[in-house]
BALOBA-1460 file (C-alpha; in Angstrom, 3 decimals):
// residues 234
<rec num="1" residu="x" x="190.230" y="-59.240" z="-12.542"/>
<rec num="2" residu="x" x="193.543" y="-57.370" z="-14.515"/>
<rec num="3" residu="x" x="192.213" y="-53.899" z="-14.983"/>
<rec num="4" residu="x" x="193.012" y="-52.475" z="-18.667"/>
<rec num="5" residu="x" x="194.809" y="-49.061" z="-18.780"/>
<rec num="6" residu="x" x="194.565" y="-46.452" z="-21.486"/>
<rec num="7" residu="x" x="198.312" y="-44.586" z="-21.477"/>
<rec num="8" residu="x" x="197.809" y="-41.004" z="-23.075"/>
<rec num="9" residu="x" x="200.035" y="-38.391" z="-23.568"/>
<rec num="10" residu="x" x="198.699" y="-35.621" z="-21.954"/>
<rec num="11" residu="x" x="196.772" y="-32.692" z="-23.825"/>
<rec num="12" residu="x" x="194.881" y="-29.446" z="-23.277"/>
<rec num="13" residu="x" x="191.891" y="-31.626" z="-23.120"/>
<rec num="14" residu="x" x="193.186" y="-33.094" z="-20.090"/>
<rec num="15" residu="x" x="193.815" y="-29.504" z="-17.688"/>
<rec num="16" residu="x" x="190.838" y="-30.212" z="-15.521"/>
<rec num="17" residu="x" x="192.732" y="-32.734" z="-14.160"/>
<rec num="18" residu="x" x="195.849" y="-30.572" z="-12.858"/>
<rec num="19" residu="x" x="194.057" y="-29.920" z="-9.526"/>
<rec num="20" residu="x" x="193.452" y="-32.881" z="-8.443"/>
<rec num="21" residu="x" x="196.894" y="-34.525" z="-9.681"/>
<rec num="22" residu="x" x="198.780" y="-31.612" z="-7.663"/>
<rec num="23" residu="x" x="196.646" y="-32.952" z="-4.668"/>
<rec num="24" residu="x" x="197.436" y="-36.406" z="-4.741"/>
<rec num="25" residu="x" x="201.210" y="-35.931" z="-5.728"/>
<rec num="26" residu="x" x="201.091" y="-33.599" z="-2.029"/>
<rec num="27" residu="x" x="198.986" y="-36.189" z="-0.210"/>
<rec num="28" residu="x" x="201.245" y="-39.236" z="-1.443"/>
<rec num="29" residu="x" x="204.427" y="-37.304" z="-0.313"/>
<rec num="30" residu="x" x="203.011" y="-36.741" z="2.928"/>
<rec num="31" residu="x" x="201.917" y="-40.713" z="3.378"/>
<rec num="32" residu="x" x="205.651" y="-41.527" z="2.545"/>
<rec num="33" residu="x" x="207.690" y="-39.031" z="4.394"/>
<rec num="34" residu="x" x="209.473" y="-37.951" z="1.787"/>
<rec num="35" residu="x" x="208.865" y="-35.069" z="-0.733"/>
<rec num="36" residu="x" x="208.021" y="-34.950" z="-4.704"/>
<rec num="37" residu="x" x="208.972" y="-31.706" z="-5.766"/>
<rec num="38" residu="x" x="205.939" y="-29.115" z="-5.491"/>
<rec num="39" residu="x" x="204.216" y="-28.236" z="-8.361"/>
<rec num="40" residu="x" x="200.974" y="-25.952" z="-9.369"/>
<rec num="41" residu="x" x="198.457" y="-26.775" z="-11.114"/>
<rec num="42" residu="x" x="199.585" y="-23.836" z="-13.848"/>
<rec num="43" residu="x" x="202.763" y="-26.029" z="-14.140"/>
<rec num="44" residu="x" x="201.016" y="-29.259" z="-14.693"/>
<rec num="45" residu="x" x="198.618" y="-27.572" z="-17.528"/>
<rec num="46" residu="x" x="201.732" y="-26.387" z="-19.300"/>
<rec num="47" residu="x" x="203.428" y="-29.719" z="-19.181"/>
<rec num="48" residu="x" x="200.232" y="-30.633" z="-20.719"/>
<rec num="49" residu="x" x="199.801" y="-27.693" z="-23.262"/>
<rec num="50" residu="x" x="203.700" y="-29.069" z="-24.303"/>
<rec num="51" residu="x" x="202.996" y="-32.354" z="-24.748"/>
<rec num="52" residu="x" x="205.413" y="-32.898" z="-21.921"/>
<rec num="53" residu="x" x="203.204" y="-35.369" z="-19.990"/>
<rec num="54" residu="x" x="201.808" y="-38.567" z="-20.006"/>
<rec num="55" residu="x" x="198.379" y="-39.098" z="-18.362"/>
<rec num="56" residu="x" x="196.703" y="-42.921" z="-17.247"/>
<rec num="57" residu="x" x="192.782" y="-43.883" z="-17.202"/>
<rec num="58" residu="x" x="191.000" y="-46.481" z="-17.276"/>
<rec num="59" residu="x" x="189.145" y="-48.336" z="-19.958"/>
<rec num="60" residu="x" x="185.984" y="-46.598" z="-18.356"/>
<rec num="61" residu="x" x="187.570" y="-43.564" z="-18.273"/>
<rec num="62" residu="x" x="188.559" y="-42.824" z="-14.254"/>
<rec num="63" residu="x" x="191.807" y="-41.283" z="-13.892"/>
<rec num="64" residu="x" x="194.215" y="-43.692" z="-12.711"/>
<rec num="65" residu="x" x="197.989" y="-41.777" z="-12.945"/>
<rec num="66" residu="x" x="200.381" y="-39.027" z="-14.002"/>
<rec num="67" residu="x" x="204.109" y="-38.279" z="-15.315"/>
<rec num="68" residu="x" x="206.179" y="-35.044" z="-16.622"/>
<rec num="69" residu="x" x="209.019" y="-34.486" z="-18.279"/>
<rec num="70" residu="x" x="211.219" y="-31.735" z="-17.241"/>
<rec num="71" residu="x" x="214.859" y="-30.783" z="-19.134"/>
<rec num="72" residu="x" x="217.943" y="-29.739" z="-17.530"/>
<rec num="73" residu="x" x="221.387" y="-27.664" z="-17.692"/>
<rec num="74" residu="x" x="220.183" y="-26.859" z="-21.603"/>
<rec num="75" residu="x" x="218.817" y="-30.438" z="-22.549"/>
<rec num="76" residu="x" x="221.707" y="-32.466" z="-21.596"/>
<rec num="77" residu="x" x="219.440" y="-34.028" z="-19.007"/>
<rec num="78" residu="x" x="215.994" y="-35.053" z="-18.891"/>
<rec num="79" residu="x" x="213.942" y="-36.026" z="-15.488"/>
<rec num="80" residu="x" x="210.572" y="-38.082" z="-15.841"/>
<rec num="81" residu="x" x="209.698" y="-36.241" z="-12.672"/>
<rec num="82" residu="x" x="206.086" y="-36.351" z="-10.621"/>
<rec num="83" residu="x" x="205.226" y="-40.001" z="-11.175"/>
<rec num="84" residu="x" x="201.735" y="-40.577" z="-8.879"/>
<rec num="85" residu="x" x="199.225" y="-43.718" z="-9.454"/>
<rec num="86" residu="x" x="196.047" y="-42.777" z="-7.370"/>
<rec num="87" residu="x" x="195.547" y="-44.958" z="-4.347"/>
<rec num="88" residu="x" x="192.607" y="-46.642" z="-5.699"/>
<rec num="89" residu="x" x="195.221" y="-48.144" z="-8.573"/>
<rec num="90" residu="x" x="198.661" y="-48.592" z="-6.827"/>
<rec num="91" residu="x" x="199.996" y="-52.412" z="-7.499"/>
<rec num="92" residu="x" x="198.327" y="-52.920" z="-10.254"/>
<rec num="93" residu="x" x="200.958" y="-52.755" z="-12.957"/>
<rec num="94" residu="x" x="199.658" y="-48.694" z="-14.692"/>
<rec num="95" residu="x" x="203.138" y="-47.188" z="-12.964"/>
<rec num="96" residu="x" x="205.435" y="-49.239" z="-14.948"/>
<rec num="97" residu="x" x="203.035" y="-48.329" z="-18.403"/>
<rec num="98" residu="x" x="203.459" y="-44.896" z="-17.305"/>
<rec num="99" residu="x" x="206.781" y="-44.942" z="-16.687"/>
<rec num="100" residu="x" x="207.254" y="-46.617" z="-20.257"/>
<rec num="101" residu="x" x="205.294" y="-44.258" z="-22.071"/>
<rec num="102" residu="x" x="207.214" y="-41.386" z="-20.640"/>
<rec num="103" residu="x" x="210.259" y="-42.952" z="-21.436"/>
<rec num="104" residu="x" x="209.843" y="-43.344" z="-25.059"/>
<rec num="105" residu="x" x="207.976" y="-39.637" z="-24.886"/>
<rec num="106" residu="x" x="211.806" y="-38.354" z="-23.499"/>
<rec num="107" residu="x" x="213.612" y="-40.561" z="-25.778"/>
<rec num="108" residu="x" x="211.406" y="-39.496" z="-29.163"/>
<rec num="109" residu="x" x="211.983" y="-35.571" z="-27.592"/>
<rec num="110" residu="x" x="215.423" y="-35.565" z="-26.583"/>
<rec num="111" residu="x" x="216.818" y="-38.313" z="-27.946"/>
<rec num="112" residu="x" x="220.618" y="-37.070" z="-27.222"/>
<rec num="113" residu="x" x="219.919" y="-36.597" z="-23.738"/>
<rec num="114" residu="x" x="220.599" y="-38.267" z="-20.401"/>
<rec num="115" residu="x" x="217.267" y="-39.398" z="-18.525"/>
<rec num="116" residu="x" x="217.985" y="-39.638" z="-14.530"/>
<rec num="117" residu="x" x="215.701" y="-39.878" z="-11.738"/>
<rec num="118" residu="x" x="215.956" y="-40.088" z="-7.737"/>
<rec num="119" residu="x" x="213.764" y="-42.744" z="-5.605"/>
<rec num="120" residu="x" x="213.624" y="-44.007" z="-2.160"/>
<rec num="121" residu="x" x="211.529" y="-47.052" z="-3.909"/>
<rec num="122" residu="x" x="212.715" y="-50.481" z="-4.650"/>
<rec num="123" residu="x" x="209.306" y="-50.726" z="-6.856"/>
<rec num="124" residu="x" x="210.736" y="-47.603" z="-9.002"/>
<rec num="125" residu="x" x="213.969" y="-48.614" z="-9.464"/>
<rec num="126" residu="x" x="213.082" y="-52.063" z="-10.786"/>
<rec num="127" residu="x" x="211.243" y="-50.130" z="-13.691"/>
<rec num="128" residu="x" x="213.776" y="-48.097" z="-13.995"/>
<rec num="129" residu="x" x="216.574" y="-51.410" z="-14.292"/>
<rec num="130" residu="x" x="214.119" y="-52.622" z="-16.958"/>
<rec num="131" residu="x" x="214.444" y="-49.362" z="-19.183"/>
<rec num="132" residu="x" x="217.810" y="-49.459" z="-19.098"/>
<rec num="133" residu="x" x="219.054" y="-47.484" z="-16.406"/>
<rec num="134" residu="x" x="221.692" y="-47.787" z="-14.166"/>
<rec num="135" residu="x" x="222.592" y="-46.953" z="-10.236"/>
<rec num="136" residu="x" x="224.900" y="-43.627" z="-10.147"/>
<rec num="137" residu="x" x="226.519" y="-41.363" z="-8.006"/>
<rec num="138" residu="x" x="224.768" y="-37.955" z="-7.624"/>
<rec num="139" residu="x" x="228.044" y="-36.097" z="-9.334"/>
<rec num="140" residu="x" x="226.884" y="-37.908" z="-12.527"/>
<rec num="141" residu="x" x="223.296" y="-36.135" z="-12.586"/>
<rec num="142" residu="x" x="223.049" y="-32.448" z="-13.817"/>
<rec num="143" residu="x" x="223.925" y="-30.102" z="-11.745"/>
<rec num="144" residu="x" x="221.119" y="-27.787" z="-12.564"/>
<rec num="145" residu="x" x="220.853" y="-25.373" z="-9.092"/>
<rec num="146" residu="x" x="217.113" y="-25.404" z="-10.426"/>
<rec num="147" residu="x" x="216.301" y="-28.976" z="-10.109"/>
<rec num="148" residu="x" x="218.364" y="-29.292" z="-6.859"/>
<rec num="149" residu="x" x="216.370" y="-26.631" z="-5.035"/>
<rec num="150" residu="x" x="212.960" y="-28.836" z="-5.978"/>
<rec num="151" residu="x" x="214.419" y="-31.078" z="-2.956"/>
<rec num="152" residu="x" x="213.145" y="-28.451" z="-0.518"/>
<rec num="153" residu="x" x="209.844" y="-29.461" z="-0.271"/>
<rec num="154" residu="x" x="211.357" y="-33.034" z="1.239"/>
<rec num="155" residu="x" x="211.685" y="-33.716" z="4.747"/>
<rec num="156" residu="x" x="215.308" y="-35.033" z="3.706"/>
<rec num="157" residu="x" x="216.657" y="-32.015" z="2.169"/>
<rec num="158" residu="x" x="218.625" y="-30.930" z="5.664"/>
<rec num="159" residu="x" x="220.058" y="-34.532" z="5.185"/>
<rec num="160" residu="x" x="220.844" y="-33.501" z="1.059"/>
<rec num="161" residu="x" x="222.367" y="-30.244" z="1.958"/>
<rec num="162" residu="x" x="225.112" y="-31.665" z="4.977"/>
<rec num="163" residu="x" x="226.314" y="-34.241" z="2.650"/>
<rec num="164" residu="x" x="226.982" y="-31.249" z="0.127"/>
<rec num="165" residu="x" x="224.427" y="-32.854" z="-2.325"/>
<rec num="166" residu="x" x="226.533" y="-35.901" z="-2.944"/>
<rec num="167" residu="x" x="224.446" y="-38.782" z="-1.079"/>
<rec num="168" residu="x" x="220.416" y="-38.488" z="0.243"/>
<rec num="169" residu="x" x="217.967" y="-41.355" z="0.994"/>
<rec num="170" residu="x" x="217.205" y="-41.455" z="-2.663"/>
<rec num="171" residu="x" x="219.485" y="-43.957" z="-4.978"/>
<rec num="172" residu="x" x="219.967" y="-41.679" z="-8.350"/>
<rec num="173" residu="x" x="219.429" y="-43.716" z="-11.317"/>
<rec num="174" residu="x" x="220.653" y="-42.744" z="-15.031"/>
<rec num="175" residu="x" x="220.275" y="-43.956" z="-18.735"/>
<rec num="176" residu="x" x="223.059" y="-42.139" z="-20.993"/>
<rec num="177" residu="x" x="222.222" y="-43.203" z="-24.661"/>
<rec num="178" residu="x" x="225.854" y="-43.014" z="-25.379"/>
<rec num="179" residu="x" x="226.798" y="-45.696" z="-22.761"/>
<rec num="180" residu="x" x="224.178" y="-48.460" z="-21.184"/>
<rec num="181" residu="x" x="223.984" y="-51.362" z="-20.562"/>
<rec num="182" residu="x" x="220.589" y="-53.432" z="-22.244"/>
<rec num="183" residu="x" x="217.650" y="-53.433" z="-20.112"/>
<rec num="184" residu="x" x="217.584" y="-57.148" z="-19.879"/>
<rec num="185" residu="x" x="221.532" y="-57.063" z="-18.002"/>
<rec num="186" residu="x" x="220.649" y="-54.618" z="-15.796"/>
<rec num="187" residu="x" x="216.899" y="-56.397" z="-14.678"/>
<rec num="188" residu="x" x="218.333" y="-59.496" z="-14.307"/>
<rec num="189" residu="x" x="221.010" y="-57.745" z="-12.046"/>
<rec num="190" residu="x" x="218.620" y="-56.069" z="-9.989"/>
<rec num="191" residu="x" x="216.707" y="-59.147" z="-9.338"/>
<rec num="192" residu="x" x="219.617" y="-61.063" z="-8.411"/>
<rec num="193" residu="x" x="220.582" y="-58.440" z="-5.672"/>
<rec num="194" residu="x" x="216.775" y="-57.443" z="-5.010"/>
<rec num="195" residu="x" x="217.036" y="-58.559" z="-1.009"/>
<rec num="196" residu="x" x="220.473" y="-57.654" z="-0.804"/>
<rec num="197" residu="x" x="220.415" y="-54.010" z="-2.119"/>
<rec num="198" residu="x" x="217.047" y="-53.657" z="0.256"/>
<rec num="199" residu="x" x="218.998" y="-54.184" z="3.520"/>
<rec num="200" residu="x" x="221.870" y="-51.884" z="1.755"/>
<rec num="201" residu="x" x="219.335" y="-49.025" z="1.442"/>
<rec num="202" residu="x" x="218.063" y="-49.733" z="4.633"/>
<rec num="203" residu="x" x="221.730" y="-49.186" z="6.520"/>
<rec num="204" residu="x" x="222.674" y="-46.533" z="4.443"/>
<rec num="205" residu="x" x="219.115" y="-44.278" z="5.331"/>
<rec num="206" residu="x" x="219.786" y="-45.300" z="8.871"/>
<rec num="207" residu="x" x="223.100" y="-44.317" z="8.583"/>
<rec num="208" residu="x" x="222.164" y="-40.924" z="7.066"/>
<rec num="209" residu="x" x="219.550" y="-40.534" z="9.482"/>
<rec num="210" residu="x" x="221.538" y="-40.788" z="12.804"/>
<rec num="211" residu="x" x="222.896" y="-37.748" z="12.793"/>
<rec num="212" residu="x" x="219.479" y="-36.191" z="13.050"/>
<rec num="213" residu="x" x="217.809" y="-38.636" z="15.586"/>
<rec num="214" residu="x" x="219.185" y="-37.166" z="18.595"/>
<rec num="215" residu="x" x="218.397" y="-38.096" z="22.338"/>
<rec num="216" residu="x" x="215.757" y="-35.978" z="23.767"/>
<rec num="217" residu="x" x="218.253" y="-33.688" z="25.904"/>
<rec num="218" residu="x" x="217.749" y="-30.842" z="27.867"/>
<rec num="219" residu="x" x="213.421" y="-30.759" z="27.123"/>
<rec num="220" residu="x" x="214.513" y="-30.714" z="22.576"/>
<rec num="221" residu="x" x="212.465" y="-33.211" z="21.111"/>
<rec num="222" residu="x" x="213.450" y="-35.448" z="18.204"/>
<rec num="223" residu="x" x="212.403" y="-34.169" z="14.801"/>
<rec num="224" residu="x" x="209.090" y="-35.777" z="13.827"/>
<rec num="225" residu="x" x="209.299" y="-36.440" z="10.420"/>
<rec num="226" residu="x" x="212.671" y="-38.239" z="10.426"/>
<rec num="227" residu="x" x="211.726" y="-40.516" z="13.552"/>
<rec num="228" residu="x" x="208.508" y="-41.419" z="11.577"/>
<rec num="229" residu="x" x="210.216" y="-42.311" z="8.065"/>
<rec num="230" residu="x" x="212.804" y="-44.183" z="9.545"/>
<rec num="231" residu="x" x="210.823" y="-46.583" z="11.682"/>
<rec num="232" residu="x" x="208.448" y="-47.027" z="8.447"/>
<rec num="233" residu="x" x="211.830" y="-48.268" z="7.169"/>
<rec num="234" residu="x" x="211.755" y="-51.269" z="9.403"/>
C-alpha cells in the first residue's frame, strides 16, 4: 500500500524534532561513507523559526523527512542542503516531495538566485534533472569559504582539498533561473544516459580514490573509510 505524505514547511511548532533529525542526518552519513555537513540542533530550530525548512510526516502523523535552505556569497546562491528520509520511509517516493517543496520554498524566497547542490547519489540527481537542474563544474558553484569548509565533516574532504576544490566524489548540480534548460530536456537526458553516467561516476570515484588506497607498506594500514566506500561502490 502507497503511503500518503503530508509536506510542511517547517515551523516553531516543529523544534522538538531538531534532535532527532540531527541524529539521523549523522547516522545516515555514517551508513554511506560520506558526510552531510554537521549541524546542531540550535541550527535546525532556526531554519525552522525562519521558515527556511521543509519538514515530511505521515498522514498519521510519524515523522518521515527533512530539508533546509541555506544562502550563499550574499544570496547569489541558494543550497537545499540536509536532505534525510528516515530509514523506515526511504524508496517510497517522500524525498522527491521534499525535494519539490523545498524547491519552490527557494524559488518563492530567492527567486533571483542560483540553487546548486552536491551528491554522490544517482537517486538525487534524477530529482534534481526533473527540477531543472543541470550537471556543472565546481568553479560554477559559489565560492562561499563558509559552505566549502561544511565538507570537513566528510570522509572525502582530503580527496576535495588535493584537487584544490575543483572535482570530489560528489557531481555538483545547478539551476540558474537566468539560463536552464526545462525540466522535461534535462529528465529525459538523464534517463537516456542513466547506466552510462553510473559506470562514469563509478571510474571517476575510483579514479579519485587511488591515490589514497595505498599498499599496506612498511606495517601503514590503508585508510578505513575510503577502502570501505569504495568497495560499497561495486
Amino acid at each position: 500500500m502507497e503511503q500518503d505524505f503530508k509536506i510542511l514547511i517547517a515551523d516553531e511548532t516543529h523544534q522538538d524534532f531538531a534532535q532527532i533529525i540531527c541524529d539521523v542526518m549523522e547516522s545516515s552519513a555514517k551508513a554511506r561513507g560520506t558526510g552531510i555537513a554537521k549541524r546542531s540542533p540550535d541550527y535546525i530550530k532556526e531554519k525552522m523559526r525562519e521558515g527556511k525548512a521543509v519538514i515530511a510526516f505521515t498522514s498519521s502523523g510519524i515523522w518521515a523527512g527533512f530539508c533546509y535552505i541555506e544562502t550563499w556569497s550574499h544570496g547569489e546562491y541558494v543550497a537545499n542542503s540536509g536532505l534525510i528520509v528516515t530509514p523506515d520511509f526511504r524508496k517510497s517516493g517522500v524525498a522527491r516531495l521534499i525535494k519539490k517543496k523545498i524547491f519552490n520554498l527557494s524559488r518563492q524566497q530567492y527567486p533571483e538566485a542560483k540553487i546548486f547542490g552536491l551528491t554522490t547519489g544517482l537517486a538525487v540527481m534524477k530529482i534534481n534533472s526533473e527540477l531543472g537542474y543541470e550537471p556543472v563544474t565546481y568553479s560554477e558553484l559559489t565560492q562561499d569559504e563558509a559552505f566549502w569548509a561544511g565538507c570537513k565533516s566528510c570522509v572525502n574532504y582530503e580527496i576535495l582539498t588535493s584537487k584544490e576544490r575543483k572535482n570530489c566524489m560528489c557531481t555538483a548540480m545547478l539551476y540558474d533561473p537566468k539560463d536552464h534548460f526545462e525540466p522535461e530536456e534535462t529528465t529525459n537526458d538523464f534517463r537516456e544516459h542513466s547506466k552510462l553516467y553510473e559506470r562514469f561516476m563509478k571510474i571517476k570515484q575510483w579514479k579519485l580514490l587511488k591515490p589514497f588506497l595505498k599498499k599496506e607498506i612498511n606495517g601503514q594500514t590503508r585508510p578505513k573509510s575510503m577502502l570501505f566506500y569504495f568497495f560499497n561502490l561495486l
